[in-house]
Structures are given as structure tokens and as C-alpha cells.
C-alpha positions in Angstrom: 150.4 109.4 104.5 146.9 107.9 105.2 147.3 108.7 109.0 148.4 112.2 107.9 144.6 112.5 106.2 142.8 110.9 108.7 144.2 113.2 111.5 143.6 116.7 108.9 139.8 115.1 108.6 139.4 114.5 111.9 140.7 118.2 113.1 138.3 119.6 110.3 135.3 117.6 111.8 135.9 117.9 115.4 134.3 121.1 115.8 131.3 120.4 113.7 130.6 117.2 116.0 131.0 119.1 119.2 128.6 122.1 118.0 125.9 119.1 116.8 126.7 117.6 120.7 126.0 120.9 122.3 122.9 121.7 119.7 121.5 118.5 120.8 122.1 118.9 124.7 120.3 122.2 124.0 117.5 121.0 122.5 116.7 117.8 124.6 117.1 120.8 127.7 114.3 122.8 126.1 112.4 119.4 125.3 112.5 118.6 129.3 111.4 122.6 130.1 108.3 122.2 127.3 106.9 119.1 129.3 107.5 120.4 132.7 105.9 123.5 131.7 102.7 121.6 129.8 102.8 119.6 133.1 102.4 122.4 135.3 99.8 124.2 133.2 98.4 120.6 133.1 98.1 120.3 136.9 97.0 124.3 137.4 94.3 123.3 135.2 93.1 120.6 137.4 93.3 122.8 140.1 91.1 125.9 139.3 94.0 127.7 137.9 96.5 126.9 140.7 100.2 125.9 140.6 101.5 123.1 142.7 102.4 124.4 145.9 105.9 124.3 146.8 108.2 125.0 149.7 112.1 124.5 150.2 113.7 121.6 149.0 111.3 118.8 148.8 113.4 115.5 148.3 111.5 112.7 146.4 108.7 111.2 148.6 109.2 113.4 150.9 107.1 116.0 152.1 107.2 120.0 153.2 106.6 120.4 156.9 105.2 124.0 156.3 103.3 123.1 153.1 102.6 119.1 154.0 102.8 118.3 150.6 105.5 116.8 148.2 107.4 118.9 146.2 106.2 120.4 142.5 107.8 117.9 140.4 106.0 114.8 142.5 102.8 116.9 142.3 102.9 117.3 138.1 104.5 113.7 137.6 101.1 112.2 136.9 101.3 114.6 134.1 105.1 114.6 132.8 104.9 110.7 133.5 108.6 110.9 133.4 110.8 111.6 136.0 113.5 111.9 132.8 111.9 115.3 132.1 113.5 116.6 135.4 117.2 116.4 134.9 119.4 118.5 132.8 121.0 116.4 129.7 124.3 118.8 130.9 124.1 117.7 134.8 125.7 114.6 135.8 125.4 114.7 138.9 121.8 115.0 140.3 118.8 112.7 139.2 116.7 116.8 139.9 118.4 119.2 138.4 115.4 122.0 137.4 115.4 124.4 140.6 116.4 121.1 142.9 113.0 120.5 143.7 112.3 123.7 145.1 110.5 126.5 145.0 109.1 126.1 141.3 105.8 128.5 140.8 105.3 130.3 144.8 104.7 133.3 146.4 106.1 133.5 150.0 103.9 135.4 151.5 105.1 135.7 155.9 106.6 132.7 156.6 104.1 130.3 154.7 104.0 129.8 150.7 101.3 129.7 148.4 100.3 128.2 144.9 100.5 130.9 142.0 96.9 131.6 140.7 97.3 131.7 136.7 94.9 134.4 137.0 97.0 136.7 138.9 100.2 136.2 136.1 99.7 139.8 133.9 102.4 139.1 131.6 103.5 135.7 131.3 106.9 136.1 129.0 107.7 137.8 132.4 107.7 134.6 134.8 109.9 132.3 135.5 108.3 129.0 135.9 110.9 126.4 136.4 114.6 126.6 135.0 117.8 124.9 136.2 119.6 126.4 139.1 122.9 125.2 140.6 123.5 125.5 143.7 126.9 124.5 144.4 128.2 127.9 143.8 125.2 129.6 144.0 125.4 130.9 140.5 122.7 130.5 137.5 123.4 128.3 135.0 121.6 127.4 131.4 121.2 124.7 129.1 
């Protein structure tokens, strides 16, 4: 009898645990793209108004050979101070999940990339700054 209550309770809060789980993944996701983005607006700042310059994927401590620089998230980390801030709470299997490192904020303009002037953004709910992009299927995914 008293296993026959526990199990009804535990099917009733089941659910309720696994939409708190998935509210709380969601919101530590949106935490992580807040810092980033005060990171980069941070760094453009600092820079007359110019996004970290980014090429293709960028590995930690490692630089571009077009750009010659590390990649976006080394160049705002003295702002996040964090390197938590860079991996989705849902990915398991990379330390970088937002955009893998690459291409975060660019315009590729021939065959060379350049920093994004805040100047030149007209309608900013239109960007995308950073987000997290799989890339094992190629497919978009969100947090």
C-alpha cells in the first residue's frame, strides 16, 4: 500500500521536476548569452565601436591565419572572465558550444573578414550576435 502511494506521487511529480529541469537549463542558457553579449558590447566599446574580429574556427589559444588573432571568445574573456559562459548547460559534449568559436560578429568581405562597426548595425533586434550552433548535423539548435 505505501509503495502504491509513493509510485502515484512520484508519476504526479515527475513531470513538474522535468519542466523546472528544462526551465532552469533555459534560463542558465540565456544567463551565458546575456554575459557574452555584455562582453562583446564590453570589448566593442574598448575598441571604437568594433566587434572582435573573427575568422573560422579559432580553437583555444590558437590563432586565425587570415585574421592573426584568437578567436572572439579569447578576445572578450577579459570581460566574461569565465570561460563557463561559453558552453551550453544542454551540450555535453564540447567545453565551446556558442557558434564553436567561429564566426561570432563578421562581415566577410572577399576572402578576408572584418570586425562589425556598432555604428553600421540599423536595427539591432535584427542581428544575430552569438547563439549556439551544432554542427554535427549541420542543423540549428536552441537552448
Amino acid at each position: 500500500m505505501v509503495i502504491t502511494i509513493i509510485a502515484i506521487l512520484a508519476a504526479l511529480l515527475l513531470p513538474a521536476l522535468t519542466a523546472a529541469k528544462q526551465r532552469a537549463v533555459t534560463t542558465q542558457c540565456l544567463s551565458n548569452l546575456r554575459q557574452i553579449g555584455l562582453g562583446m558590447t564590453l570589448y566593442a566599446s574598448d575598441e571604437n565601436g568594433l566587434f572582435p574580429k573573427s575568422g573560422g574556427i579559432i580553437y583555444w589559444d590558437q590563432t586565425d591565419p587570415t585574421t592573426r588573432r584568437h578567436g572572439w571568445m579569447q578576445q572578450i574573456f577579459s570581460y566574461t572572465k569565465n570561460t563557463n559562459v561559453f558552453q551550453c548547460p544542454m551540450d555535453l559534449r564540447g567545453q565551446f558550444s556558442y557558434f564553436n568559436g567561429a564566426r561570432a560578429a563578421y562581415i566577410a568581405s572577399g576572402y578576408s573578414f572584418a570586425s562589425v562597426d556598432t555604428r553600421e548595425i540599423k536595427f539591432t533586434a535584427a542581428q544575430v550576435l552569438s547563439g549556439r550552433h551544432r554542427v554535427d548535423d549541420g542543423r540549428i539548435d536552441r537552448c
